[in-house]
N, C-alpha and C positions, 0 to 999 in steps of 0.2 A: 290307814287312809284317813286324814282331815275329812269335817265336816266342807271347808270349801273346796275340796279334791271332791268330792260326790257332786255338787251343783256345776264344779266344768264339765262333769262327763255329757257332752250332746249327746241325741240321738244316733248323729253322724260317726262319731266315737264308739261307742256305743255297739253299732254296725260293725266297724270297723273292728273290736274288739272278739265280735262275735257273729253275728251275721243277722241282715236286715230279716231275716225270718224269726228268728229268735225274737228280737227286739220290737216286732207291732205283734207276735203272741202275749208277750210281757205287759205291752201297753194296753193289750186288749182287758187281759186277765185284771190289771190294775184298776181299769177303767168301769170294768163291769162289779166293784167289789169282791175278786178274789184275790186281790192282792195280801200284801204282810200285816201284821199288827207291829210296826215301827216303835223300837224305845232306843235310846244311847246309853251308854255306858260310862263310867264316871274316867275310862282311860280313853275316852272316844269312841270307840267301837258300838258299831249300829249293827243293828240285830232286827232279825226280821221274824215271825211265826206267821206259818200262812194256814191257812183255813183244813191242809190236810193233814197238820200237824208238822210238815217238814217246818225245818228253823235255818237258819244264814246268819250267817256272820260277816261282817267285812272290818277285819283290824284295822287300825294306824300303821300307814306303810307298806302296806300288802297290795297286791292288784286283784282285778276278778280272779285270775284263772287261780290266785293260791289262796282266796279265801274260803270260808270253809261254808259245806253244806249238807245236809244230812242226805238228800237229794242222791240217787245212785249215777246220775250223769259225771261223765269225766268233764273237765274242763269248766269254762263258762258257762252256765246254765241259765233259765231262762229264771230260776228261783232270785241268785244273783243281779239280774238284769231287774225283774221286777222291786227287789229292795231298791235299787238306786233308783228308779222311776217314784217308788213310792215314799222315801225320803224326800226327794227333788220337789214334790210335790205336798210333802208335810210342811214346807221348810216355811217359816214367817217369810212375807214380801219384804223387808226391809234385809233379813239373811239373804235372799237371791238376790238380790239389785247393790249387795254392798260389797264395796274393794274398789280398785284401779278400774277401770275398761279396759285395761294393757297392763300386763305384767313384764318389766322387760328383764328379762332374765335368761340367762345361759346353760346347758347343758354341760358344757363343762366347768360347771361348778362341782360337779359330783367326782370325787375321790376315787381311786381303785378300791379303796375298800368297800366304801357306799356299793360301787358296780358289782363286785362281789360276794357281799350280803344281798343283793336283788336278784344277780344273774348268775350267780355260782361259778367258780372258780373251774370247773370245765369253759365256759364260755371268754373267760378273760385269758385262759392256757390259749384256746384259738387263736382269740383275736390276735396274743400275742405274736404268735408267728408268722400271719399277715402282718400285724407292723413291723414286725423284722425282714419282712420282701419290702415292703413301702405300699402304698397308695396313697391315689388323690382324693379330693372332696371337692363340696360344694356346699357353704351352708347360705341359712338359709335363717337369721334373724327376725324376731318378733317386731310385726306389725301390726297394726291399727287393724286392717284387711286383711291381714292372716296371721292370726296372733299366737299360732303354734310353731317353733321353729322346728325346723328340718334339716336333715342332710342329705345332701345326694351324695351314695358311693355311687361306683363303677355299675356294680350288678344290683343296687337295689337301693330304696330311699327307706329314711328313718323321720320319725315327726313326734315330737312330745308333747302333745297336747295338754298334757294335766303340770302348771309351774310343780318344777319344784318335785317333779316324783315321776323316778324309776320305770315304776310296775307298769304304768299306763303306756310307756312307747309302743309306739306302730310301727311295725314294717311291712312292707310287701315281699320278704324276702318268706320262704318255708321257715314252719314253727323249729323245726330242728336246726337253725342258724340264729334266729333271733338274740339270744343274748352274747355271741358275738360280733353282729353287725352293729347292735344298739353301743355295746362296749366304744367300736372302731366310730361309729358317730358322734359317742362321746369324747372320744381323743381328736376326732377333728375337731372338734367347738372347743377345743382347748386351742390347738395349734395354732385355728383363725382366731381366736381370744388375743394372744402370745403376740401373734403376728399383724391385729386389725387385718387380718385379710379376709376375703371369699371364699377365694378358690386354695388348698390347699395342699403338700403334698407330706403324708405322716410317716416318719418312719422311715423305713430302708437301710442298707448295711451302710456303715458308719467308719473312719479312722482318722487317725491324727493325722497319718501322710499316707498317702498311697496314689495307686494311678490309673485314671481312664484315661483306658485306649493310648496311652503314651506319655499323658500328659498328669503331670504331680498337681496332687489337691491339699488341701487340710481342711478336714474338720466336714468334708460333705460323703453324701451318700455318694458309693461308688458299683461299679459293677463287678461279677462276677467277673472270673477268667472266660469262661464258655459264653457269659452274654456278650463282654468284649468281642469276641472272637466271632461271633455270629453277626452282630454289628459291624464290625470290620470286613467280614467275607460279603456282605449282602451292597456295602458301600461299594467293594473293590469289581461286582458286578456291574452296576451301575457305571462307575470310570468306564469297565470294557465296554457298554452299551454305548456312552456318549462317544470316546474315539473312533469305534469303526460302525455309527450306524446302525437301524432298524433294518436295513437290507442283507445285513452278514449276520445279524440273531437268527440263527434256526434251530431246529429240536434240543440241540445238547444246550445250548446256553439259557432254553426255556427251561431245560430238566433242571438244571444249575440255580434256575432262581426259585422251582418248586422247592428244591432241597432248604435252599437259604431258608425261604419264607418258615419252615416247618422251623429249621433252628433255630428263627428269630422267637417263633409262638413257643419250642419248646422253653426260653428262657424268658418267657412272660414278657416280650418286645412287642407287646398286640399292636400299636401303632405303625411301627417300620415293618413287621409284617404283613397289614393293610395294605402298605405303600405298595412292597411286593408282590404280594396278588393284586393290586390293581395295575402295575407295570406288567405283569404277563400275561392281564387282559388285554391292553393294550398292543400288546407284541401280537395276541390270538386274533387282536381283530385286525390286526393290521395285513397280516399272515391271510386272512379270507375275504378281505379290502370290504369289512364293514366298517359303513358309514359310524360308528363308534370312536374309530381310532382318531382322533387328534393330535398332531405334534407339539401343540400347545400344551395338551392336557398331558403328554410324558414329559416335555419339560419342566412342568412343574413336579414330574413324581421323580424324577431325577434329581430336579431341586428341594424335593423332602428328605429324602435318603440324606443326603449333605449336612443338611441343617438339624435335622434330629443326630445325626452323631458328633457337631460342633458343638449343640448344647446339651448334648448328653449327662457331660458331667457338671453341669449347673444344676441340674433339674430332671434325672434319671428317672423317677418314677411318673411324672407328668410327661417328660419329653417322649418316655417310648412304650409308657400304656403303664398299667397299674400291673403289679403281681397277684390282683385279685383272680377267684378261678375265672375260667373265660366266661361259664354261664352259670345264674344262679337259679334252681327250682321256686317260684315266687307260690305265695298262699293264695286262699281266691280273690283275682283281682275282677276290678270293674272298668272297660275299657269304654271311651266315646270315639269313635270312628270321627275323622278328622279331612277325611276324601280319600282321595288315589293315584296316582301316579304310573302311565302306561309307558312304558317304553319296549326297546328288541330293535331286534337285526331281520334281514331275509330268514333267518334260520332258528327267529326264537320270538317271544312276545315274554315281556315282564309286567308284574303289579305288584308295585310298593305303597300298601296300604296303611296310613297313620292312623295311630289312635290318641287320645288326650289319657294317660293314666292320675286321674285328679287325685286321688290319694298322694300318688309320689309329687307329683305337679309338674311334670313334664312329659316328653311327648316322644312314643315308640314309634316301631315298624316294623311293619311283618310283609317279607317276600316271597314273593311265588313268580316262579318262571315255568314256561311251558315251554317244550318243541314245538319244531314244526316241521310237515312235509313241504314235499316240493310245490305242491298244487294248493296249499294255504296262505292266506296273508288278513287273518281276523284285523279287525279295527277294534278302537276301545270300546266299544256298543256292542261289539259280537262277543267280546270276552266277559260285558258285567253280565251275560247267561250264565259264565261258568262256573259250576259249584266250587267253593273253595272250604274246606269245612262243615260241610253238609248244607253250605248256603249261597246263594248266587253273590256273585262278587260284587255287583249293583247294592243285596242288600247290607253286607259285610259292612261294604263303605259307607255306610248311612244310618249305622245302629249303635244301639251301647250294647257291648260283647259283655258276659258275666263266664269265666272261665275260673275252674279249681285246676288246671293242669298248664299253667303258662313257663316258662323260660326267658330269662334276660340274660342280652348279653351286654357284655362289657361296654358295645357300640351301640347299646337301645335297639338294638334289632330284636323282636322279641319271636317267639315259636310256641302255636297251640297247637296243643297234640291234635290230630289227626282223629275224630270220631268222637270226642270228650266232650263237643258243644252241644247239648238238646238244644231243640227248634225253639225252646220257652226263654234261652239265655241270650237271644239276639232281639231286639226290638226295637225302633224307631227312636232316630235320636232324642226326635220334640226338643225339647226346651235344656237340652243338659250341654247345648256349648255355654246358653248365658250363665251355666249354673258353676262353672269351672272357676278353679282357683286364679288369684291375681298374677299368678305365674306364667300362667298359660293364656288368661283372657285378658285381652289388655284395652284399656282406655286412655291412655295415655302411650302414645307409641316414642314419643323425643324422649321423656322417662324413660322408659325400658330401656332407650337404646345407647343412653347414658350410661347407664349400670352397667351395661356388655363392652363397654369402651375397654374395659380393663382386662379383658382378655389375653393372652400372648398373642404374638405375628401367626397368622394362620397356616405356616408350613412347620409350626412344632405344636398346633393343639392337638388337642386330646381328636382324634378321629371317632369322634361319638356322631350316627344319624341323628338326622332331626333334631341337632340340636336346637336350631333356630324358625322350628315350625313353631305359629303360634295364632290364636285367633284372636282379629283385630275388629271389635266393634264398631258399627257404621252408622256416624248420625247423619252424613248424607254423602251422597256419589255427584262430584262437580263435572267431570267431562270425560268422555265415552272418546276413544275414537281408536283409528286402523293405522298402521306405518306399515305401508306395503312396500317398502324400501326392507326393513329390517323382517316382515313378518309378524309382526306381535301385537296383540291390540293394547292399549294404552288408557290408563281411567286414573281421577285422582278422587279417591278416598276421605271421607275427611273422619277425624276419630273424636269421641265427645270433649274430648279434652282441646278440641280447634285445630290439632297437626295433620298437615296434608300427607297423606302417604299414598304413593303414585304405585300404582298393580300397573305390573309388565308381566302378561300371556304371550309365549311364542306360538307359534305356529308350531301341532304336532302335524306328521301326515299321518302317522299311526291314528287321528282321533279329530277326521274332520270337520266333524262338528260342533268342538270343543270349542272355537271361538264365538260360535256365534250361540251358543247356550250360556259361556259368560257371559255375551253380551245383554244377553235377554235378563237373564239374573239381575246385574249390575243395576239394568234399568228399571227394575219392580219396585216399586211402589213400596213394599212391604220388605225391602232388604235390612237384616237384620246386622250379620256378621261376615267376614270372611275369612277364611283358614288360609293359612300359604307360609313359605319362607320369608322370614322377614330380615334387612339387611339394612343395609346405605350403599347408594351409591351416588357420586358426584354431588355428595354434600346432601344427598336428600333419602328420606325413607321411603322404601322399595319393598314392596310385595310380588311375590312369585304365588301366585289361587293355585291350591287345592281343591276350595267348593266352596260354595255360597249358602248362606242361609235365608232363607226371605222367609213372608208369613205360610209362604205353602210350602215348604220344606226344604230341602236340602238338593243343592245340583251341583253335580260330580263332574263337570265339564268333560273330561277324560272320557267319559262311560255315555256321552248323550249324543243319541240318534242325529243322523243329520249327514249333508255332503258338503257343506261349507260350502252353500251358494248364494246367502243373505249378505247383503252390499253393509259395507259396513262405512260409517263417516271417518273422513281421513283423520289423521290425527295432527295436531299441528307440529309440524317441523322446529326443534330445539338446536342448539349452536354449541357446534362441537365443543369439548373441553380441551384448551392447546398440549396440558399434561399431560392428561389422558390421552392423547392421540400421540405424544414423542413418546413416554414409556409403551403403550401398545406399537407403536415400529418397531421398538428395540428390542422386545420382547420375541413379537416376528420373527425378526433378525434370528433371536437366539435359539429358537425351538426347530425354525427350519436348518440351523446347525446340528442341531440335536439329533433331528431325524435323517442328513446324511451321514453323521459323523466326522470328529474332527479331521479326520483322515484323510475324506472324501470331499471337503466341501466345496461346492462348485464356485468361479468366478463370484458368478453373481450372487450369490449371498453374502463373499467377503464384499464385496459393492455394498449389500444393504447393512451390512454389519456398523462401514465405515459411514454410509450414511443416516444411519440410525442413531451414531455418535454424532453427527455434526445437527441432526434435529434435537437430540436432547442439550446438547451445547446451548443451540439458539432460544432453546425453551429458557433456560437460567438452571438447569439438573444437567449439575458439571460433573456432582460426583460419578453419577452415572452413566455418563458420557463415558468418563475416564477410565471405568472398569470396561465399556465395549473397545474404547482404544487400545487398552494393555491386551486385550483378547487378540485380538485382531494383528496385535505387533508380534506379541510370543507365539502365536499362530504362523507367524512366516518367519521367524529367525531360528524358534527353538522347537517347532511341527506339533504334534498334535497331544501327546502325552502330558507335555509340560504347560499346555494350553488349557489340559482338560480341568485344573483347579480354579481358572482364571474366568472359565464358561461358569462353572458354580457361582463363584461368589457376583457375578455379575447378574445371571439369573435368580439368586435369592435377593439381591438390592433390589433388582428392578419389579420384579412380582411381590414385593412385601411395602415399596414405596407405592405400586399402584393400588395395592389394598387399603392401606393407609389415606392415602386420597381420596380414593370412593367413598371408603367409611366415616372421613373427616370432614370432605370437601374443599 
């Protein structure tokens, strides 16, 4: 290890390498004169002798955990933490204050052999076999405001804080994966190097010629026989669902998609297996006529199934999930509770509770569903009583969690064990949303939303939660009001950087008081932040609240007291979008086909069908006209089978040009 590899180590690093208890015993012992007697060495190596005679070393090129100490602790030790505290603090002020402010420099700079001398040749055999299934990435380049680059995998993130060396990388993934993961983040920062890309996908089985799913490629990642074949049977359900209808799906054809969904997950398809289990939620809810089922919302999972196996063979590891394992054991992580989210049926209540994980820089969730009897029906105020991990769900939502026993999954869904939280590792957010990475806290929300522009069409991304939670700082709230037309109250935001970003709260009935507890938020004096989904729609940026921050704390809309009988100011009335309103008919059109089936479908939706073409016609969205005309004509000449490819691609244009709109304007 360089003398300037010891002055990047922060305190935060530091933590991170070791744990924040370690690190103020170290600074204490430093502080009070027991620290080391500090000399270097004429090959670099600093060396420490501390007052009980123990000594430390730290080489050139070494990390903590392999430098040496006389010390009987395994690992990082506090001997180690106080040499770099007391180096860091020998050091001349003209040594601290000299170099770049920004080093811009790549991780994948480093060799397989470099990664091999660091992380030994068990951990590169891993990685290897992972990149021979594939996976995606996300990096994550050196900036001015966060000048450590990173990687997101699937199950877990990597960050190299120290230019230029190995030993020092972080992950949240468990000690016994570390120098495979770091490896697999190293080959992505080559890939997106290779590629100027972001998002990236490494790896995966490879041939000069061969064939997905029927179709001859050269030279890309292909699939398996079994993954083919699992992707084709879970497709060819879907055909059977659209031809004869959600009213002729009963038990065997829900068994038939349990079966698929497991095939898909056996062959590492975690996306179109998503798909699948949320398509036989929908059939479940449909089946017990909870308010859940949407025909809108299975025409679009009808239209995912499609489109993930037409681009299959483009982009097999991105288009249908990574071959990473589904979950990875993460080391002790530090979580910021980010709000809550209530939802259920008559027969169920849910809480999906986000957290901020500022190490990785993105943002988890962790679920809990409850039954219910007949004679129950909690609101979100009687559920934040219920302990959820030895703590009421009120306080969950509103704390930074410290957990050694976490799980991630592929989808950012995360799972703490059951009983592993003491009462000491939950405490009060205070001040740790302002304190979050620029990843996550944003000041500039038309920035951010620039950089997500490059995304794919969102019926072949990556199925990760909360991708798009994020907390958007508030230098003032311009207008408050109610649309009791749609349900939702309406506010415009403004972020320090001057972009207006408009918060849309629907109405829950599950959480009556929820509007008028953001309304009270919004309007305080001392409003800080606010947590939520963030997007575009109609050209403009859109908040979905989680919770509020103001100067007296944190409010969980979801969770606060209340019967929703505070009169709220109307909102002012906006002028329909004429696009948006021809694709949303046509769209109509297509789901309420969906949910009789081509088989079945009545009169009058071939009416709306045929009129849903002649309003996108009049819009000047010919092409998509012309796909509900070809529907609508091979529908009565050549019936329902030979129809059912024509409903696809008609439903993938029209729901991928209306996201496109929103997100564009």
């Amino acid at each position: 290890m360089t003398r300037s590899d010891l002055l990047a180590l922060t305190p935060d690093t530091l933590s991170s390498l070791a744990n924040r208890g370690l690190v103020k015993r170290a600074e204490k012992d430093v502080t009070a004169g027991s620290g080391p007697v500090v000399t270097t060495g004429d090959d670099g190596t600093v060396r420490g002798v501390f007052p009980d005679g123990t000594e430390t070393a730290l080489p050139p090129g070494r990390g903590l955990d392999t430098a040496d100490c006389t010390c009987a602790a395994a690992g990082v030790c506090r001997h180690r933490i106080a040499l770099v505290l007391a180096y860091q603090r020998g050091a001349p002020d003209e040594e601290r204050s000299e170099g770049e402010p920004l080093v811009v420099w790549s991780p994948g700079e480093f060799d397989d052999d470099a990664l091999t001398a660091a992380l030994g040749r068990t951990a590169l055999t891993a990685a290897h076999r992972t990149r021979a299934r594939g996976y995606t990435a996300r990096v994550h380049r050196p900036t001015a405001e966060d000048p450590a680059p990173r990687v997101e995998l699937p199950t877990c993130t990597v960050r190299f804080p120290v230019p230029r060396e190995l030993g020092y990388a972080l992950t949240d993934a468990a000690a016994a994966l570390r120098g495979e993961v770091v490896t697999l983040a190293v080959w992505a920062f080559r890939t997106a190097d290779a590629e100027q890309a972001t998002d990236v996908s490494v790896g995966g089985r490879t041939a000069d010629s061969g064939a997905v799913d029927g179709r001859t490629v050269s030279g890309r990642t292909t699939l398996t026989a079994a993954a083919g074949e699992a992707l084709r049977a879970a497709v060819t359900l879907a055909d059977e669902l659209l031809v004869d209808g959600v009213q002729q799906a009963g038990p065997v054809f829900t068994g038939s998609l349990r079966r698929a969904g497991r095939a898909l997950a056996a062959t590492s398809q975690h996306w179109p297996a998503g798909a699948v289990a949320d398509l036989r939620a929908q059939l479940d809810a449909y089946t017990a006529r909870a308010t859940r089922y949407s025909p809108e919302r299975l025409a679009l999972l009808l239209a995912e199934l499609h489109a993930r196996h037409r681009a299959a063979g483009h982009d097999p590891v991105g288009v249908l999930g990574t071959a990473e394992a589904p979950e990875t054991p993460l080391r002790r992580v530090r979580l910021v509770a980010l709000g809550c989210r209530i939802g259920g049926t008559a027969r169920d209540r849910t809480a999906h509770t986000y957290f901020a994980h500022a190490d990785a820089g993105l943002a988890l969730v962790l679920r809990k569903r409850w039954d219910l009897t007949e004679d129950q029906s909690p609101t979100g105020h009687d559920l934040s009583a219920r302990r959820l991990l030895g703590s009421p769900l009120h306080a969950l939502a509103t704390a930074n969690v410290v957990s050694e026993h976490t799980t991630r999954a592929a989808d950012r869904t995360v799972t703490l064990a059951r009983g592993r939280i003491a009462a000491t590792s939950i405490t009060p957010v205070g001040s740790a949303w302002t304190e979050l990475p620029e990843s996550l806290l944003l000041r500039d929300t038309a920035a951010h939303l620039r950089a997500a522009a490059e995304r794919p069409p969102r019926l072949i991304r990556p199925r990760v939660e909360a991708d798009a939670v994020r907390v958007v700082m508030v230098d003032a709230v311009e207008e408050i009001g109610y649309d009791p037309a749609a349900q939702r109250l309406e506010a415009v935001l403004r972020d320090p950087a001057g972009n207006g970003v408009h918060l849309h709260a629907e109405y829950n009935p599950l959480c009556p008081g929820g509007l008028d507890a953001l309304a009270a938020a919004l309007a305080d004096d001392g409003i800080r932040a606010v947590s939520g989904t963030l997007g575009r729609d109609r050209g403009r940026t859109v908040l979905d609240p989680l919770a509020v921050l103001t100067a007296g704390g944190v409010t969980v809309p979801d969770l606060a007291p209340g019967a929703g009988g505070t009169t709220l100011r109307t909102a002012v009335h906006r002028t329909a979008d004429p696009i948006i309103t021809a694709l949303e008919t046509g769209l109509t059109a297509l789901a309420d086909t969906a949910h009789q089936g081509l088989r079945h479908v009545t009169a009058t939706t071939r009416t709306a069908l045929a009129a849903g073409a002649g309003h996108l016609h009049r819009t000047g969205l010919h092409t998509a006209a012309r796909h509900l005309d070809d529907l609508v004509r091979i529908l009565h000449d050549q019936g329902a089978p030979a129809a059912a490819p024509h409903w696809v691609t008609a439903q993938i244009h029209l729901s991928t040009s209306l996201d496109l709109h929103q997100e564009e304007g």
